[in-house]
C-alpha positions as CSV (number, residue, x, y, z in Angstrom):
1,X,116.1,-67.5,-167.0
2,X,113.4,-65.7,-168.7
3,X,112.4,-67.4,-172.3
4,X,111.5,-64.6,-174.6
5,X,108.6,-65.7,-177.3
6,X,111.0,-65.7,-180.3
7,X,113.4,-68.7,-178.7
8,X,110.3,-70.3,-177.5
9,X,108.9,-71.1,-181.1
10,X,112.8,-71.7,-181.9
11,X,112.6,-74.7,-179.4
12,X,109.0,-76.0,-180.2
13,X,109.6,-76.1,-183.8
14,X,113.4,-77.7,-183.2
15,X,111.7,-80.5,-180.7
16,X,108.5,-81.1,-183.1
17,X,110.6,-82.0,-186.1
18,X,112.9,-84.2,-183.8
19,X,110.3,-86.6,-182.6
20,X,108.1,-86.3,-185.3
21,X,110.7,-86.4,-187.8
22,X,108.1,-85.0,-190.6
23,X,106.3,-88.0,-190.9
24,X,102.5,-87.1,-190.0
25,X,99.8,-89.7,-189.7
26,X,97.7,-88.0,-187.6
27,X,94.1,-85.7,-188.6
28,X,94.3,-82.3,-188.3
29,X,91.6,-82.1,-186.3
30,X,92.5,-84.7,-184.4
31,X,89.3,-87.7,-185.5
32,X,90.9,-90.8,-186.6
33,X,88.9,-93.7,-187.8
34,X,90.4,-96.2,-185.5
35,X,91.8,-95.7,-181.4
36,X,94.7,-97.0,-181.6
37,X,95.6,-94.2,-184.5
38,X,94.3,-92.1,-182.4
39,X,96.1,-93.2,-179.3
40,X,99.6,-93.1,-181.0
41,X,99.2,-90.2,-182.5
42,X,98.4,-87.7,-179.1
43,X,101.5,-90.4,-177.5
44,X,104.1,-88.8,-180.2
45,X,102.2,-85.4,-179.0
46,X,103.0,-86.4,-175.4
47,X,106.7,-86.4,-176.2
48,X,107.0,-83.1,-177.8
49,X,104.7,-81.1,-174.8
50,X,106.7,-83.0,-171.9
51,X,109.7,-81.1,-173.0
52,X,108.3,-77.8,-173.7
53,X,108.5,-75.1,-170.9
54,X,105.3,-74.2,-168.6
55,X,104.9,-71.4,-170.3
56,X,104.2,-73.0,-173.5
57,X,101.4,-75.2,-172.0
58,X,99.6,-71.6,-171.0
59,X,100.2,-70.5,-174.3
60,X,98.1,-73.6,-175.7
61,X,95.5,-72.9,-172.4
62,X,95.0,-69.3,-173.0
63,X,94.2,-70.4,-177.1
64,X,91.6,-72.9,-176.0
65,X,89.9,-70.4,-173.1
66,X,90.1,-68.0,-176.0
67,X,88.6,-70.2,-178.6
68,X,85.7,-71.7,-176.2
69,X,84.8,-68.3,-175.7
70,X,84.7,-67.4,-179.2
71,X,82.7,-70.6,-179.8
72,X,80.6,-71.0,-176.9
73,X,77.4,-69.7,-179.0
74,X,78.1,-72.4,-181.6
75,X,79.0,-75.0,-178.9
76,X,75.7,-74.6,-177.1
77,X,73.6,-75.0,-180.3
78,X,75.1,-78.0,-181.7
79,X,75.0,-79.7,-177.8
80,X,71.0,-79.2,-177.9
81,X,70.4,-79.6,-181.3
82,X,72.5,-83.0,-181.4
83,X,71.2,-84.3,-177.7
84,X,67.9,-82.8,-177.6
85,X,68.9,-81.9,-173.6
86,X,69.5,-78.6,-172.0
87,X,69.1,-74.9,-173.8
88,X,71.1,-72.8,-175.2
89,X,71.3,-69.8,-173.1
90,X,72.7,-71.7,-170.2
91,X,74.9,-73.8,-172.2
92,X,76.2,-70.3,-173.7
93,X,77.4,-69.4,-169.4
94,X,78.6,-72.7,-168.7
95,X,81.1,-72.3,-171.9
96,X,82.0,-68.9,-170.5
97,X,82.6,-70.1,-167.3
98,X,85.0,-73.0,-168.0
99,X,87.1,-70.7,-170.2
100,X,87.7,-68.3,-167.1
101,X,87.6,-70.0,-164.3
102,X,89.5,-73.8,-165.1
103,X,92.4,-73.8,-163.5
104,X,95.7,-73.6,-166.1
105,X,99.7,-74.1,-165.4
106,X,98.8,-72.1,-162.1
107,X,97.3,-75.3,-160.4
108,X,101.0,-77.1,-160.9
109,X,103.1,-76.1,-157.8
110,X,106.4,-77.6,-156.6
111,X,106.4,-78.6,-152.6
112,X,109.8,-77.9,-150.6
113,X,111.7,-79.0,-147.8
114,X,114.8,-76.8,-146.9
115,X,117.1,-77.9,-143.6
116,X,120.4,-79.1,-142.5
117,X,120.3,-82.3,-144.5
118,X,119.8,-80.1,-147.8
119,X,116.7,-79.7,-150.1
120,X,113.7,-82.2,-151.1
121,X,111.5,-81.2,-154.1
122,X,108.0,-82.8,-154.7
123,X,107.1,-81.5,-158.2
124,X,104.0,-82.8,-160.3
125,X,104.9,-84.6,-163.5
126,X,102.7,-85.7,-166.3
127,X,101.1,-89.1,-166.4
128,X,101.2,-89.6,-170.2
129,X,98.3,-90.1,-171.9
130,X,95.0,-89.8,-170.7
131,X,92.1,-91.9,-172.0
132,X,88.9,-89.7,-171.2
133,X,85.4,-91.1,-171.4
134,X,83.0,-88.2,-171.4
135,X,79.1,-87.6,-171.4
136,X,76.0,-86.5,-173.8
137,X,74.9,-84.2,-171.0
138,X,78.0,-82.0,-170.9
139,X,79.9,-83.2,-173.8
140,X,82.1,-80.1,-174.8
141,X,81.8,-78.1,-171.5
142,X,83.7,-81.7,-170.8
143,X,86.2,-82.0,-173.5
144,X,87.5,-78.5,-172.9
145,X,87.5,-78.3,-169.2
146,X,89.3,-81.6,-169.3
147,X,91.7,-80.3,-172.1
148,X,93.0,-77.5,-170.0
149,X,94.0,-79.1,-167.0
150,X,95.3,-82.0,-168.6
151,X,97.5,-80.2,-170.9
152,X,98.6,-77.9,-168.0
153,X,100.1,-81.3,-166.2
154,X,101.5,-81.9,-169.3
155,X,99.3,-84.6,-171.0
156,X,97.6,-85.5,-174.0
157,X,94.3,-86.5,-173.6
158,X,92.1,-89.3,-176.0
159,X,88.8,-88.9,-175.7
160,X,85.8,-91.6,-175.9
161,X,82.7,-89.0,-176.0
162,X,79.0,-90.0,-175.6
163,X,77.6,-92.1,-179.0
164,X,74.7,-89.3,-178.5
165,X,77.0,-86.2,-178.7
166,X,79.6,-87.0,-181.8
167,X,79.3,-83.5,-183.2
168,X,80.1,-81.5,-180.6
169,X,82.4,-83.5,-179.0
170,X,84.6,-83.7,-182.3
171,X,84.1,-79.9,-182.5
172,X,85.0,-79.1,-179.2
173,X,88.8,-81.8,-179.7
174,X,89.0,-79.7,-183.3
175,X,89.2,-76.5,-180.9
176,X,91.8,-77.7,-178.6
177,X,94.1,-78.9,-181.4
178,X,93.9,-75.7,-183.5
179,X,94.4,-73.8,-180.0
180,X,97.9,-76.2,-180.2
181,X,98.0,-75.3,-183.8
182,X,97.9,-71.7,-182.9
183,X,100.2,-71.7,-180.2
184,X,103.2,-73.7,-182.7
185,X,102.6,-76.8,-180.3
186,X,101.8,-80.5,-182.1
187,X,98.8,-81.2,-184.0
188,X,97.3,-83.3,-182.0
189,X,97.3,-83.0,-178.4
190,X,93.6,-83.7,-177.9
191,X,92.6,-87.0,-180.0
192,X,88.9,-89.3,-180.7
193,X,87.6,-91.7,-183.1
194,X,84.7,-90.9,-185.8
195,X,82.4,-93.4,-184.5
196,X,82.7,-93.8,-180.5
197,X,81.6,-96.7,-179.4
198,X,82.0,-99.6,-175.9
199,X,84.6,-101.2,-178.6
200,X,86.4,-97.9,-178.9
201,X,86.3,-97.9,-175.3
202,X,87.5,-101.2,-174.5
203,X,91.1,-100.5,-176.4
204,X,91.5,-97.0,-175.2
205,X,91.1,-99.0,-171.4
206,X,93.6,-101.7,-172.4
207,X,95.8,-99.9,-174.3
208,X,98.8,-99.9,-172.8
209,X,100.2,-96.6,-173.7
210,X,97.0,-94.6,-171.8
211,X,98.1,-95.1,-167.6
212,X,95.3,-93.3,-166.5
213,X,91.6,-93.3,-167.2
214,X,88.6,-90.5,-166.6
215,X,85.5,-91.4,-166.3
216,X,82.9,-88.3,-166.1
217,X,79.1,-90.5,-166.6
218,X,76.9,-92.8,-164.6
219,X,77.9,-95.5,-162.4
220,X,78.3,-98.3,-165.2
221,X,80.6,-96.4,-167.0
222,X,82.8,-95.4,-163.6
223,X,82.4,-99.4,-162.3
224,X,83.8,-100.4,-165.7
225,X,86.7,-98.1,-165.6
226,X,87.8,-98.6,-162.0
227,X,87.2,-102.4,-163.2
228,X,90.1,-101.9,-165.6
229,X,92.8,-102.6,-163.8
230,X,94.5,-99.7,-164.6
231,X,94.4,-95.8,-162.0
232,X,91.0,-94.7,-163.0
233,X,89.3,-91.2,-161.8
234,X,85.8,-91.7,-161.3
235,X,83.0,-88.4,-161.7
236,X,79.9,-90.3,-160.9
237,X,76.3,-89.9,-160.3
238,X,74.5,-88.3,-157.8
239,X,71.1,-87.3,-156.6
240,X,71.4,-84.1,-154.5
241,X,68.6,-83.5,-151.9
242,X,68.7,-79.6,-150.5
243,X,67.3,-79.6,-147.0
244,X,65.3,-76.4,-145.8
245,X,64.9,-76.2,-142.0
246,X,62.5,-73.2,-140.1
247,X,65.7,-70.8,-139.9
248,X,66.5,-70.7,-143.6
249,X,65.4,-67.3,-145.6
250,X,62.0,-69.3,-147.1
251,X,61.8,-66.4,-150.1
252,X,65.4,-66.5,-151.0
253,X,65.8,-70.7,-150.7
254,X,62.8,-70.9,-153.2
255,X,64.3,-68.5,-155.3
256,X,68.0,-70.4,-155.2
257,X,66.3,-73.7,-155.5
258,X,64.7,-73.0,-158.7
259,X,67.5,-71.1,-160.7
260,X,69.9,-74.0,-159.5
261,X,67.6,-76.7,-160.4
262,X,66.2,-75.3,-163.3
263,X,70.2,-74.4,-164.9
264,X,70.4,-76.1,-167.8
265,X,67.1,-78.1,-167.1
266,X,68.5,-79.7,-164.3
267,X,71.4,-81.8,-166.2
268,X,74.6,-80.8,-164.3
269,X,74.5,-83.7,-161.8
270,X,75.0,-81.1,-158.7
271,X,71.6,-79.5,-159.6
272,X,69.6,-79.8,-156.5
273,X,66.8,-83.3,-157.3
274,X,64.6,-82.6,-154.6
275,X,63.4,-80.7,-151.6
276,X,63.8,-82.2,-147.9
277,X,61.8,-79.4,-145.8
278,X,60.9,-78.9,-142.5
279,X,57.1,-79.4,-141.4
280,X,56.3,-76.1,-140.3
281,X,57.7,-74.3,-143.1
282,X,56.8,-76.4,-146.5
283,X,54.0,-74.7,-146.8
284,X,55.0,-71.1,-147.4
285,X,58.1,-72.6,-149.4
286,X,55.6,-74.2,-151.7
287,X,54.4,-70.5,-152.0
288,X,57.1,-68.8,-153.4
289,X,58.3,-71.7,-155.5
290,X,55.3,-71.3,-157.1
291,X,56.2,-67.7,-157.1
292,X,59.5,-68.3,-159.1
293,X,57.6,-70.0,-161.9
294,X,56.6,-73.9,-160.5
295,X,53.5,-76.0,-162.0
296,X,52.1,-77.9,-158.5
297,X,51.4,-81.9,-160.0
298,X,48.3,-83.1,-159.0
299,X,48.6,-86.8,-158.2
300,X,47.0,-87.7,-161.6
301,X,50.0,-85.8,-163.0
302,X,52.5,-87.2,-161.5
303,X,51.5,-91.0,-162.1
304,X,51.6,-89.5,-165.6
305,X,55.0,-88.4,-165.5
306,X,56.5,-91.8,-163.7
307,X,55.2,-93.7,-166.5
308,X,56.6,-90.9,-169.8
309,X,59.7,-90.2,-167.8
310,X,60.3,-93.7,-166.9
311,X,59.9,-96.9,-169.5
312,X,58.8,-99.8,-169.2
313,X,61.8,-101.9,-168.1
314,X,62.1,-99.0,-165.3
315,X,64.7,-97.0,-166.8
316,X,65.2,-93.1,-167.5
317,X,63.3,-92.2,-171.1
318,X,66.1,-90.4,-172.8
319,X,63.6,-88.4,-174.9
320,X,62.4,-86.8,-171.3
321,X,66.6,-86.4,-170.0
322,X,66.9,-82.5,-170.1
323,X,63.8,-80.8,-171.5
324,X,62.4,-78.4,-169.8
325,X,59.0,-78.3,-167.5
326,X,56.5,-77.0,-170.3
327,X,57.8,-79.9,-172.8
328,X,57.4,-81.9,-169.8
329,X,54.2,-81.1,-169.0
330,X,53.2,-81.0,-172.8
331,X,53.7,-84.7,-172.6
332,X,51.3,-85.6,-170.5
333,X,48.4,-83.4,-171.8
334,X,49.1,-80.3,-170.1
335,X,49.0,-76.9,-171.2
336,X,51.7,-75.0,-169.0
337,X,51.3,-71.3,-168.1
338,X,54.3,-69.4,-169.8
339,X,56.0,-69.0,-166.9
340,X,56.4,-72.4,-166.0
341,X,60.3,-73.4,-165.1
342,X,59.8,-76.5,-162.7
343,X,57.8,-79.1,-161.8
344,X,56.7,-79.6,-158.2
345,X,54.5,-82.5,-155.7
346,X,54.9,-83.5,-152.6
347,X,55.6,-87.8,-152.0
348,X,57.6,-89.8,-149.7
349,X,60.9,-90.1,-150.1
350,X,60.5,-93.2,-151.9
351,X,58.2,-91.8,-154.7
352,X,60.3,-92.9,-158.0
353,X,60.1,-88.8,-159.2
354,X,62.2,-88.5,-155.9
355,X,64.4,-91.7,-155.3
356,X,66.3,-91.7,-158.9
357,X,67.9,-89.4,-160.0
358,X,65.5,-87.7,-163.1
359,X,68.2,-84.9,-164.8
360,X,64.8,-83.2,-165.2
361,X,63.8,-79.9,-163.9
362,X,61.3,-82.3,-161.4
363,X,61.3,-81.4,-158.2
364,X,59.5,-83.6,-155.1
365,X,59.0,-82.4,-151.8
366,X,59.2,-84.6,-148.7
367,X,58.5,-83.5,-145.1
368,X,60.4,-84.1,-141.7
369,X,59.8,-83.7,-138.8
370,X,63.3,-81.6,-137.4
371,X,66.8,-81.6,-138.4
372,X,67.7,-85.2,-137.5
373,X,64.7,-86.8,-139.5
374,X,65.7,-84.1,-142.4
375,X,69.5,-85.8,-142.3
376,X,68.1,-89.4,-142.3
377,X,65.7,-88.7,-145.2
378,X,68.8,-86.8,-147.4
379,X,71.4,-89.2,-146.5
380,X,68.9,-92.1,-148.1
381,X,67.9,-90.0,-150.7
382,X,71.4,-89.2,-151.9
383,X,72.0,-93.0,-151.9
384,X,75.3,-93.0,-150.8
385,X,76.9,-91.4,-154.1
386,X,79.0,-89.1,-151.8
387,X,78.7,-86.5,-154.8
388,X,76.6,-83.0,-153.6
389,X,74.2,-81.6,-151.3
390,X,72.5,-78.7,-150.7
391,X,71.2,-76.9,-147.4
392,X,69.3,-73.7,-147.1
393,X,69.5,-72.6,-143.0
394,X,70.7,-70.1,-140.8
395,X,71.5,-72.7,-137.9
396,X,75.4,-73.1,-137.6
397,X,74.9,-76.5,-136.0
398,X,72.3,-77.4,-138.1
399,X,74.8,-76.6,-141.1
400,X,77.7,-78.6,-139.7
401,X,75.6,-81.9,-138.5
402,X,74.1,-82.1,-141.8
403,X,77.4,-81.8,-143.8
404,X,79.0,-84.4,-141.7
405,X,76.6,-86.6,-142.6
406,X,76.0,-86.0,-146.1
407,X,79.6,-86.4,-146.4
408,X,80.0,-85.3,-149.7
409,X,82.0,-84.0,-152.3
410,X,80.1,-80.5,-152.6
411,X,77.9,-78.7,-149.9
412,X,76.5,-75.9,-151.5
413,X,74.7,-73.6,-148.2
414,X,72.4,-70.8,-149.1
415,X,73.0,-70.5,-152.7
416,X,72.0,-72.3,-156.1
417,X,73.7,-75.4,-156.4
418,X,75.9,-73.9,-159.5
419,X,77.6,-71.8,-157.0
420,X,79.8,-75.2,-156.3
421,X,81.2,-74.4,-160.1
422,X,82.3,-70.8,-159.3
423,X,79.5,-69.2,-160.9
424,X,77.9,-66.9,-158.1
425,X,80.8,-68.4,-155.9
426,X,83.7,-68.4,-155.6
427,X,86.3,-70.9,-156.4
428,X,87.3,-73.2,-159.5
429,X,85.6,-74.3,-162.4
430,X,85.1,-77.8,-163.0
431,X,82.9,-81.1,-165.0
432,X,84.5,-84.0,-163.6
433,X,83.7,-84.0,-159.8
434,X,85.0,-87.6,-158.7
435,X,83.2,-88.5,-155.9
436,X,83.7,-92.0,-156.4
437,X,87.0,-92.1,-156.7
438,X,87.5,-89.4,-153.8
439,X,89.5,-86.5,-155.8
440,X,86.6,-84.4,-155.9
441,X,86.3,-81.5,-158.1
442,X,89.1,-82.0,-160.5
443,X,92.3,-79.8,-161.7
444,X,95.1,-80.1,-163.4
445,X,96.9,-80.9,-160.0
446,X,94.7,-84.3,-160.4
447,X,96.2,-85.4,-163.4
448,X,99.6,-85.6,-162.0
449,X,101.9,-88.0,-160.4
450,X,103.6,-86.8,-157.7
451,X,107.6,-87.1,-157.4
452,X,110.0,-86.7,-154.8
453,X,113.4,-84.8,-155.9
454,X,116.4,-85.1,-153.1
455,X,119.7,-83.2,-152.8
456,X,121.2,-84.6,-149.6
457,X,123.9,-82.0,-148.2
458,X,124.0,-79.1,-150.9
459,X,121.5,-76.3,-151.5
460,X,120.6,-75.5,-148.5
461,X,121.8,-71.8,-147.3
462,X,121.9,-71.6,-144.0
């Protein structure tokens, strides 16, 4: 039975006043000073969108793609103005792409068996509340990619954004509530605290209304959450290598390898983090990177840049964390030509610019010998992570040996590593790719529970 748009709004406002009952605690923009406010507030939420039907849920999805695109200008500023990483332009795409290309209501799809013993149903129900831990370095391309795919299954979704990205974050759960708002759905069906902090996080993980815990970050955030005791989905780090071998297109791998690393300046953690290339061929691909716009380190350089980039206790300077090559540059004494969009060496694969993973655009060049000295240097390289890799080659088997072994989540071949992300490829749009956790690139079918539905001896025409 078709539900026209008049009796939809009928039903939504009938259910909303049942189970709210007119007694509002909640922010309209969904920020509440303390979690557990905010946790019972998007639970109430919970009740009213369980019951509404699919099509509502689009209705709310189509506000918030319609919104993010409205807003992705704004977005994008405030992200690099409050974390200093990334740039605008890029920010402005990614935005755009998550509105048109996350999967919506479409993703949920009911499974059948039909026969003489009559008709089983496995259909995809919601798992409640989500508690959602998201990151400075895609903070709202987060929020709102998360938003739409856990609304479609049905959810409402907390979040516990990145100290370093409060701003946007609380803009970007403002814009899914008024796409709610918009729609005639509750108030708050996206929900965070003012002041995000691990004591924030610790309640939303033991609350005992949130089942189910996202964790998009780095691997202390994803070991605490699958620590928890609780279902946990786990979008780790990674440290992509991209392997060139003596078939690959050398003018067209440079070109790829530098527009993927260089997106964003290098913060999506499938951006390719350094080059594995075959002997005989390293030479000319040094050529036309260089011809796409990188700055060749001279060893002086790059002891320069371990110790900026890196402190003293060995870990990652934030301040470096997603500037681009000329700032990069700047920081060590060195005036950049203009066209400068990558940094470049060559080291062993254990130089520290190469082994850890830099969200820089930084990018170290190791030799090997021939395909199976190429796999053993990218399998150490990617450490294990399981997350992406990246191979430029016109050898089938080549192709095939290397992604067996890489084994992970995304194998991007003969395109910019953002092609993984639909964008210059095809397929789905999404920020939480949980490697660790082994659901891979996630969808609103991920946020489901799956339940079986049996009608033994009836409905089945024969």
């Amino acid at each position: 039975m078709q539900i026209n748009e008049a009796e939809l709004n009928s039903i939504v406002k009938a259910v909303i006043a049942k189970l709210e009952g007119g007694a509002q605690t909640e922010q309209a923009d969904g920020i509440f000073d303390d979690m557990n406010d905010a946790i019972a507030a998007a639970k109430e939420s919970q009740k009213v969108l369980q019951r509404m039907p699919m099509d509502f849920r689009e209705k709310i999805i189509s506000n918030i793609r319609k919104l993010t695109m409205e807003n992705a200008e704004t977005l994008a500023r405030m992200g690099v103005e409050e974390t200093g990483m990334g740039n605008v332009g890029d920010k402005i795409l990614k935005h755009q792409l998550l509105a048109q290309k996350t999967p919506g209501t479409e993703d949920i799809k009911t499974e059948a068996w039909s026969g003489d013993r009559g008709l089983t149903l496995i259909e995809m129900g919601p798992f409640g509340v989500i508690g959602a831990i998201t990151p400075s370095t895609n903070p709202s391309e987060t929020i709102l990619c998360n938003s739409i795919g856990m609304i479609a299954g049905g959810n409402t979704v907390v979040f516990n954004p990145h100290p370093a990205a409060i701003k946007v974050s609380s803009y970007a759960v403002g814009l899914v509530n008024k796409a709610s708002q918009m729609a005639g759905g509750p108030k708050v069906v996206a929900a965070t605290v003012r002041k995000p902090t691990m004591d924030t996080s610790k309640i939303m993980l033991k609350h005992p209304d949130i089942p189910l815990i996202v964790a998009t970050g780095g691997p202390g955030v994803v070991t605490t959450v699958l620590s928890s005791g609780k279902r946990g989905i786990g979008a780790g780090a990674g440290n992509p290598p991209v392997l060139v071998d003596d078939t690959a297109d050398i003018k067209k791998a440079a070109a790829d390898i530098v527009n993927g690393c260089t997106f964003d300046n290098n913060l999506p953690c499938i951006a390719e983090k350094e080059i594995v290339s075959f002997d005989s061929i390293t030479d000319e691909l040094i050529f036309y990177l260089v011809e796409n716009g990188c700055y060749m380190a001279s060893k002086e350089e790059q002891d320069k840049l371990v110790q900026t980039v890196f402190t003293e206790k060995g870990t990652l300077n934030r301040k470096c964390v997603g500037r681009d090559a000329k700032t990069l540059l700047k920081m060590i004494g060195v005036t950049a030509p203009e066209n400068t969009r990558c940094i470049i060496f060559e080291g062993p694969k254990e130089h520290k610019l190469i082994s850890e993973e830099l969200m820089m655009p930084i990018l170290g060049i190791v030799r090997c010998k021939d395909i199976d000295d190429g796999i053993e240097k990218c399998v150490w390289l990617e450490h294990g992570n399981r997350h992406s890799a990246h191979m430029h080659s016109k050898n089938v088997e080549n192709l095939t040996r290397y992604g067996q072994a890489m084994d992970t989540a995304i194998f991007v071949k003969n395109a910019p590593s953002y092609a993984a992300l639909g964008f210059g490829g095809e397929g789905f749009c999404t920020f939480t790719i949980a490697s660790r956790t082994g659901e891979g690139l996630t969808s609103a079918s991920t946020f489901t529970k799956r339940r079986r539905c049996v009608m033994a001896d009836s409905l089945c025409i024969r």
